[in-house]
VEXVOTI-147700 format. One record per residue (C-alpha): x, y, z. Coordinates in nm, 3 decimals. Layout:
N
[pt [X,Y,Z]],
...
This chain:
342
[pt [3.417,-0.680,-12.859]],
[pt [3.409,-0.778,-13.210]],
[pt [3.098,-0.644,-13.381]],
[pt [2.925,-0.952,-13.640]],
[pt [2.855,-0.830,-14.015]],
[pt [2.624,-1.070,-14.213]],
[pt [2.601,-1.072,-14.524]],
[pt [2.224,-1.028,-14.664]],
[pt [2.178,-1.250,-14.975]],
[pt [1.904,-1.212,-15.209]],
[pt [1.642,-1.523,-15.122]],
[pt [1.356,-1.557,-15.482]],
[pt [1.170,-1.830,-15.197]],
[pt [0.965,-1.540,-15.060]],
[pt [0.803,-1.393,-15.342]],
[pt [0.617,-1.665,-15.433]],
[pt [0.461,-1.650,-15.069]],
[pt [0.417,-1.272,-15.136]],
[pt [0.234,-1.283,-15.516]],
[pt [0.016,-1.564,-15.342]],
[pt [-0.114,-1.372,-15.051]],
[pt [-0.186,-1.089,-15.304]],
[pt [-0.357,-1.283,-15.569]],
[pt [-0.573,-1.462,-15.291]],
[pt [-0.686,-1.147,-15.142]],
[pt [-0.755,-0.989,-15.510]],
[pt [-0.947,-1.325,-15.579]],
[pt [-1.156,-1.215,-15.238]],
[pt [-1.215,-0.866,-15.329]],
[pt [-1.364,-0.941,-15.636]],
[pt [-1.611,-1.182,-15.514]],
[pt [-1.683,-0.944,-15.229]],
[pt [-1.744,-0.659,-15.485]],
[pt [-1.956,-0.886,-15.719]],
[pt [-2.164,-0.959,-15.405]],
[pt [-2.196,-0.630,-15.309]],
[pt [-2.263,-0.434,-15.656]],
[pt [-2.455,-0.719,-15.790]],
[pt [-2.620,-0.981,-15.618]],
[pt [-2.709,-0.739,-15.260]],
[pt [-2.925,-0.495,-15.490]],
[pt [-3.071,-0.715,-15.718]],
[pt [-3.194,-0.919,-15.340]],
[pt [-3.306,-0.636,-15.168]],
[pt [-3.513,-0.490,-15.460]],
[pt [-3.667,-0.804,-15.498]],
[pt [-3.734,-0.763,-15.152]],
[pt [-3.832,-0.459,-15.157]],
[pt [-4.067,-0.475,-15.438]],
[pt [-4.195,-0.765,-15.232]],
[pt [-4.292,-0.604,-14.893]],
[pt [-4.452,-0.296,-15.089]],
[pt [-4.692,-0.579,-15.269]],
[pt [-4.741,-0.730,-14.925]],
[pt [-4.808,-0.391,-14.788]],
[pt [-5.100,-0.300,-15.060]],
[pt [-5.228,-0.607,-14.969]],
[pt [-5.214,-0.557,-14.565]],
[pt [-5.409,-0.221,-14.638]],
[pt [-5.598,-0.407,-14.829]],
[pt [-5.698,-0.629,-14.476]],
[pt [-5.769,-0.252,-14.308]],
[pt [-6.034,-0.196,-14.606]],
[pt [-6.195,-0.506,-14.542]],
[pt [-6.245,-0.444,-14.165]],
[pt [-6.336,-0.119,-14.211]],
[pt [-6.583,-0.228,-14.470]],
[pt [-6.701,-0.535,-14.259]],
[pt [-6.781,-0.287,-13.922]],
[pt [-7.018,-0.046,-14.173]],
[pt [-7.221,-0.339,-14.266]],
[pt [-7.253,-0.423,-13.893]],
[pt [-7.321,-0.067,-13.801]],
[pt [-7.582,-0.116,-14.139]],
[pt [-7.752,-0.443,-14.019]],
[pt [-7.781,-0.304,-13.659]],
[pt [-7.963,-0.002,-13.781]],
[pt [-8.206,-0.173,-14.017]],
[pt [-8.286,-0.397,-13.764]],
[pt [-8.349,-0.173,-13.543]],
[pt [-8.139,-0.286,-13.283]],
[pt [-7.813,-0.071,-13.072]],
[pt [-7.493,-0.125,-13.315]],
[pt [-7.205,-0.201,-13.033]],
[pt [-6.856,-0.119,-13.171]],
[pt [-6.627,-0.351,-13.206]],
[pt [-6.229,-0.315,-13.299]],
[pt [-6.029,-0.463,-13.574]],
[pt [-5.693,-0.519,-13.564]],
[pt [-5.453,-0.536,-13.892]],
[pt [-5.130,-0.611,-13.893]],
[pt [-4.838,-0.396,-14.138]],
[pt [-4.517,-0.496,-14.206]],
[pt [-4.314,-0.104,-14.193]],
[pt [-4.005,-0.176,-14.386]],
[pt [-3.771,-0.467,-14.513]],
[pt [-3.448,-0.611,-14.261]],
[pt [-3.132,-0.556,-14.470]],
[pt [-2.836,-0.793,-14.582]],
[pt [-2.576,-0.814,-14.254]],
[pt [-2.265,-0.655,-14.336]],
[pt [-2.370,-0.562,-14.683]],
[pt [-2.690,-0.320,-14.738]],
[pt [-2.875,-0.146,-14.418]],
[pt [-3.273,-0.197,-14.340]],
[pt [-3.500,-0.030,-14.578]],
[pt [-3.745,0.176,-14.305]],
[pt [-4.090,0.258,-14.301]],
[pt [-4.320,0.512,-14.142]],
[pt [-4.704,0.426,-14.090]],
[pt [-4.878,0.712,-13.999]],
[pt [-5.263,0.805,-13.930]],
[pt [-5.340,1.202,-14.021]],
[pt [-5.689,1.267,-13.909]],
[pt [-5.687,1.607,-14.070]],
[pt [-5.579,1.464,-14.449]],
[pt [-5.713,1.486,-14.714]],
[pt [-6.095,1.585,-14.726]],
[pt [-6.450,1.566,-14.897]],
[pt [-6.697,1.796,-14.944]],
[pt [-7.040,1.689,-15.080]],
[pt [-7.294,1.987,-15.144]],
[pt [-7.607,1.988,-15.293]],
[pt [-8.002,2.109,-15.270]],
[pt [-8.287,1.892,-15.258]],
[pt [-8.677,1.929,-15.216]],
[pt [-8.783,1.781,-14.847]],
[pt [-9.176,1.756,-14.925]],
[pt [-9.253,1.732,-15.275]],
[pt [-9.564,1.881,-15.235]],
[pt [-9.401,2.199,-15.136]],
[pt [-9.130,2.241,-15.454]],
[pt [-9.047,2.546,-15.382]],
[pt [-8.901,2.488,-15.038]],
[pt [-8.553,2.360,-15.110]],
[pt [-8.288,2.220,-14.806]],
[pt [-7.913,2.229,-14.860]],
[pt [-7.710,1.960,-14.766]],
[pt [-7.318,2.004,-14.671]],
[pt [-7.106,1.656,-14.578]],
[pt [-6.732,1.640,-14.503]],
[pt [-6.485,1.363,-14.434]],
[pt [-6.121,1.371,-14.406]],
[pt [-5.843,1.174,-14.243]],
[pt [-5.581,0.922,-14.375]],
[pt [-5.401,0.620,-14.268]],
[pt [-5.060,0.556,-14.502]],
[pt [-4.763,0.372,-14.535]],
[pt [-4.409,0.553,-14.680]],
[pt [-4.110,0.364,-14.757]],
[pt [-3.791,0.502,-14.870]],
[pt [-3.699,0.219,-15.114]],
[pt [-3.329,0.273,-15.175]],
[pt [-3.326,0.003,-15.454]],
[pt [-3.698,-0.040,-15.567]],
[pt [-3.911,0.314,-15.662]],
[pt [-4.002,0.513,-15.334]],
[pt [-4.350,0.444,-15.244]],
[pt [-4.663,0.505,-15.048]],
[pt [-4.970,0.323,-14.967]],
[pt [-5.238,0.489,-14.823]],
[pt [-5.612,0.408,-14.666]],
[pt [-5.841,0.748,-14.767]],
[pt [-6.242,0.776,-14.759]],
[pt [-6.283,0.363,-14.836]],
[pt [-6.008,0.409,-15.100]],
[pt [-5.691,0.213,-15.099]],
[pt [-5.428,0.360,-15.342]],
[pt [-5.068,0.311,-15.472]],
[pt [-4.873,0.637,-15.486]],
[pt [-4.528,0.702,-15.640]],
[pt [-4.337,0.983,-15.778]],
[pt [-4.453,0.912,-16.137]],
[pt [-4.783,0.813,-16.087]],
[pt [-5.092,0.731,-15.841]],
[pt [-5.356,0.484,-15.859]],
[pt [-5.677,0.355,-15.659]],
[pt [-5.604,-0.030,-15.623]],
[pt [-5.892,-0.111,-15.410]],
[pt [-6.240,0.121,-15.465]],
[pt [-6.467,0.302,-15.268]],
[pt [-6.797,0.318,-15.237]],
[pt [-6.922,0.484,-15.544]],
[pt [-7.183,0.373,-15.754]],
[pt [-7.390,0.507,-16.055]],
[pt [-7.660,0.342,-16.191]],
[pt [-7.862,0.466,-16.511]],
[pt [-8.199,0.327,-16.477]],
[pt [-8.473,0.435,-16.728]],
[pt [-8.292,0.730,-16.835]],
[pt [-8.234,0.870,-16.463]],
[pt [-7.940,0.875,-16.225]],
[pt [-7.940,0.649,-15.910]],
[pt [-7.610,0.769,-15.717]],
[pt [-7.469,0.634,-15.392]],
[pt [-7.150,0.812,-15.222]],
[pt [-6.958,0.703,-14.956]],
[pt [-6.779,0.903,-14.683]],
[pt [-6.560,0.753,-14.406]],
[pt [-6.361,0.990,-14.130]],
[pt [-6.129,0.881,-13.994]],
[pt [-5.997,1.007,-13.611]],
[pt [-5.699,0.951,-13.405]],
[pt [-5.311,1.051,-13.450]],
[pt [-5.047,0.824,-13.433]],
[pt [-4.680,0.690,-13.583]],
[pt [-4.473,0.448,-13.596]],
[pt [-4.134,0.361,-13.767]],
[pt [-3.889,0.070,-13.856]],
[pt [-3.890,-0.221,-13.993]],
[pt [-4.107,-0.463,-13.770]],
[pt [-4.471,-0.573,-13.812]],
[pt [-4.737,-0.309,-13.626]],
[pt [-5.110,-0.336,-13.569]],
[pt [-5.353,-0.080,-13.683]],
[pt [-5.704,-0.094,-13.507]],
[pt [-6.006,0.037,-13.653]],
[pt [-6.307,0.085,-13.444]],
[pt [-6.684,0.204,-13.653]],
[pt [-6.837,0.421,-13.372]],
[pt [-7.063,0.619,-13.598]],
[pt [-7.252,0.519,-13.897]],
[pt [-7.502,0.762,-14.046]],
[pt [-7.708,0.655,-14.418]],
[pt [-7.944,0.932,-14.592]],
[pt [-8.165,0.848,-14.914]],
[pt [-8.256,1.191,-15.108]],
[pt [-8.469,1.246,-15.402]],
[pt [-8.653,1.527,-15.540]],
[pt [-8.421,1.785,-15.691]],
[pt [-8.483,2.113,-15.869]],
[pt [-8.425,2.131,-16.194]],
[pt [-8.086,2.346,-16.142]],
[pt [-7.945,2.094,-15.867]],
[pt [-7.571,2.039,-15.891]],
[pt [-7.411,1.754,-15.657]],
[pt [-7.085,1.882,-15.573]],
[pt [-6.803,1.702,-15.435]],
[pt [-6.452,1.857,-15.353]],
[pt [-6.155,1.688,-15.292]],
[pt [-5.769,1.838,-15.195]],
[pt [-5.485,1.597,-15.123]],
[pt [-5.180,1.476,-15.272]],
[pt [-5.431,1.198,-15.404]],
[pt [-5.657,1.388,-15.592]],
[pt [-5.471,1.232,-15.937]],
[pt [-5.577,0.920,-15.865]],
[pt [-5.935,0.993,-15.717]],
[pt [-6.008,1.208,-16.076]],
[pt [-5.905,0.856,-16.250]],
[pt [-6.135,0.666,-16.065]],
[pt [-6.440,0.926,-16.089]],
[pt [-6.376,0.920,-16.481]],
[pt [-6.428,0.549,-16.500]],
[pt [-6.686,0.473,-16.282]],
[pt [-6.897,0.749,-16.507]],
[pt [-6.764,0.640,-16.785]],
[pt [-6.866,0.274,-16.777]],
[pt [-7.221,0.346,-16.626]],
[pt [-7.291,0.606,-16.831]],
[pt [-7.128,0.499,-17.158]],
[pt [-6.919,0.845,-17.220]],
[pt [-6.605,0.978,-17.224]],
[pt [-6.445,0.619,-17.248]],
[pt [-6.081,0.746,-17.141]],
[pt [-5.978,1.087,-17.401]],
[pt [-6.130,1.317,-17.548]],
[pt [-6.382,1.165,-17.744]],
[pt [-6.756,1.303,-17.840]],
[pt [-6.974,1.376,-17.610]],
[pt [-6.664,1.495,-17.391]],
[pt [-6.459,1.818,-17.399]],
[pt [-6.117,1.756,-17.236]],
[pt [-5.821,1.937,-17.174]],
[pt [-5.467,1.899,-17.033]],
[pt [-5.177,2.085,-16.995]],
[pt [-4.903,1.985,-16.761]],
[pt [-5.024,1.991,-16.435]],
[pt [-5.414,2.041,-16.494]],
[pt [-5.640,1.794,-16.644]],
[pt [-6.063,1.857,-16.692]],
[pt [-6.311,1.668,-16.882]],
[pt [-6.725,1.769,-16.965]],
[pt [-6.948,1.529,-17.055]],
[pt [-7.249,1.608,-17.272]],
[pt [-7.519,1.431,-17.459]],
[pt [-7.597,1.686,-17.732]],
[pt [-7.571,2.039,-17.578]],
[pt [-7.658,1.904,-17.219]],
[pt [-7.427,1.924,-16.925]],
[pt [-7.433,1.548,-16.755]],
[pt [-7.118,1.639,-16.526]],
[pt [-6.778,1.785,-16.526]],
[pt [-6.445,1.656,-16.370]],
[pt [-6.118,1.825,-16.319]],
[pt [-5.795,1.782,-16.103]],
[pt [-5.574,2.122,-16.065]],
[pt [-5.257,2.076,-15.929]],
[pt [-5.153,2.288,-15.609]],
[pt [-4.761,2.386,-15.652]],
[pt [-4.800,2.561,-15.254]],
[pt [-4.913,2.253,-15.143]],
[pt [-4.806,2.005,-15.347]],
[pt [-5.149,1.838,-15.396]],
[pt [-5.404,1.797,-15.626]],
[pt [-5.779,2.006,-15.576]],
[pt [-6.027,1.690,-15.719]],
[pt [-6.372,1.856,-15.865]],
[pt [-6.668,1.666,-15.958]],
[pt [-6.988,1.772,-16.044]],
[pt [-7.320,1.567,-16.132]],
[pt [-7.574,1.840,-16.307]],
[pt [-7.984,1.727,-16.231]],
[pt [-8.043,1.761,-16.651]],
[pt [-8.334,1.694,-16.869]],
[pt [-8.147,1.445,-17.034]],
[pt [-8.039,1.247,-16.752]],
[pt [-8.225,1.338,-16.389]],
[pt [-8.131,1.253,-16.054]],
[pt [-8.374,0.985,-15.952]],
[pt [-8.175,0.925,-15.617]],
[pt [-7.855,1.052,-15.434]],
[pt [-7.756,0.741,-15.162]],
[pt [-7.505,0.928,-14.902]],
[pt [-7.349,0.716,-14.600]],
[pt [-7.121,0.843,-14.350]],
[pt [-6.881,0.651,-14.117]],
[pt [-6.697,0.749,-13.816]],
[pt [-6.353,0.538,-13.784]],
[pt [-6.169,0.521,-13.477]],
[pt [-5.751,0.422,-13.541]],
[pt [-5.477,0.323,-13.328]],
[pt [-5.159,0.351,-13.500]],
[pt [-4.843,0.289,-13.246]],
[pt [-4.842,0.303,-12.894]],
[pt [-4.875,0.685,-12.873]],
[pt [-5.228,0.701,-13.025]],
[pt [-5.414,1.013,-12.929]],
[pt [-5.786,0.921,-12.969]],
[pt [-5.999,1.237,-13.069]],
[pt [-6.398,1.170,-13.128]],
[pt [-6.630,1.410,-13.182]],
């Protein structure tokens, strides 16, 4: 057998094939990368930033049913007529459905803590005035929470949160009520007309993802008390831990503020106020009078913020009238729910 020796010659047809099939796959990598470094983050913050607006406003919707059952509840019991419960439902959006291929689902968790949170209103008032010397105390409490955290990987990490009629926008550099509670003060001929509002909330329940979930409120207990008569030494306390308590001293401040015409935002006369990094307390005075003091101290242990407020029954200013309204909430959050009323 005779064995066949070719002889290889060199062939310039090829690279051109070659340098082609490189240059069109550099050409792809480079739009794939500007897709994927550029236009996929600047999308899904957009989107992100997006759903979290949505969200405040979907909270927003629980506020408003919330709200809506009390004045039932209110109606019914000025009437004088049986209040029967009904249930609101609310739909939240969790999270936000990521880019195929390119960027993963931003999730969210929506969770209802029963136990959050908490207020404590205290005070002393006279029952018959014609007996002043025969003083009741008074001790209210609230607590429970319904919020909304999302891990934004693109847009700041955020939470929304439902707390005591309060809706408010927390993130790692700041917090803020959005929508308000029921607080008023009213100066009326030199005297104090205050109204409070407390709102429990009961049932424990989460959910996560990215779909849309209903939250269902239900008002099963609505309680309103009118007080007036105070000794002269009265203090109306009201106490406040949770990782909100930032936001709830901001609020406080303002809502005095404005009725009252004091301590506009600093520290300006009448008001003594002090900060240091972590703490922040204001007292407000006309002349050397005590009208009320207001402080937020920061918990390291617990990572929340201890909200103090008190209103001081003064010469200057008196407490004509203290309002305080309590509401029992009922929520459903998920399909694993467990319903607790007391």
């Amino acid at each position: 057998m005779r064995l066949l020796i070719r002889d290889i010659r060199g062939d310039e047809e090829g690279v051109a094939s070659t340098v082609g099939t490189i240059m069109a796959l550099l050409v792809f990598l480079t739009f794939l990368s500007l897709i994927v470094n550029q236009y996929v983050p600047v999308w899904m913050k957009d989107s992100e930033a997006s759903h979290m607006n949505g969200a405040l406003g979907q909270f927003g919707g629980i506020k408003g049913a919330i709200d809506l059952q009390i004045l039932s509840a209110q109606a019914a019991q000025i009437a004088g007529t049986h209040y029967i419960p009904v249930t609101a439902s609310s739909a939240v959006s969790l999270g936000v459905d990521g880019v195929p291929i390119f960027a993963a689902s931003t999730l969210g968790t929506l969770q209802s803590f029963p136990d959050a949170g908490g207020f404590w209103v205290n005070f002393s008032y006279i029952p018959n005035p014609t007996v002043p010397l025969q003083v009741a105390t008074v001790n209210e409490t609230s607590s429970g929470a319904i919020q909304l955290d999302v891990g934004n990987r693109y847009y700041i990490p955020q939470t929304i949160a439902y707390e005591n009629g309060a809706v408010i926008r927390f993130q790692s550099d700041g917090q803020v009520i959005r929508a308000q509670p029921t607080f008023s003060v009213l100066k009326t001929n030199n005297t104090l007309d205050i109204s409070f509002g407390l709102v429990s909330l009961y049932g424990a329940g989460s959910v996560s993802g990215t779909s849309t979930e209903v939250v269902n409120t239900q008002v099963f207990a609505f309680d309103r008390q009118d007080y007036r008569g105070f000794p002269a030494n009265a203090v109306i306390w009201v106490d406040h831990p949770s990782r909100y308590g930032l936001a709830w001293y901001r609020f406080l401040n303002a809502t005095l503020a404005s009725s009252l015409n004091l301590c506009p935002s600093t520290s300006f006369s009448p008001c003594l106020f002090s900060q240091n990094s972590l703490d922040i307390s204001l007292t407000a005075k006309i002349g050397a009078t005590i009208i009320y003091i207001l402080s937020a101290k920061y918990n390291p242990t617990t990572q929340t913020y201890i909200m103090h407020l008190e209103i001081h029954n003064s010469p200057v200013l008196p407490l004509s009238y203290f309002r305080l309204q309590h509401a029992q909430v009922q929520v459903g959050v998920g399909d694993a729910t467990s319903n607790v009323q007391f």
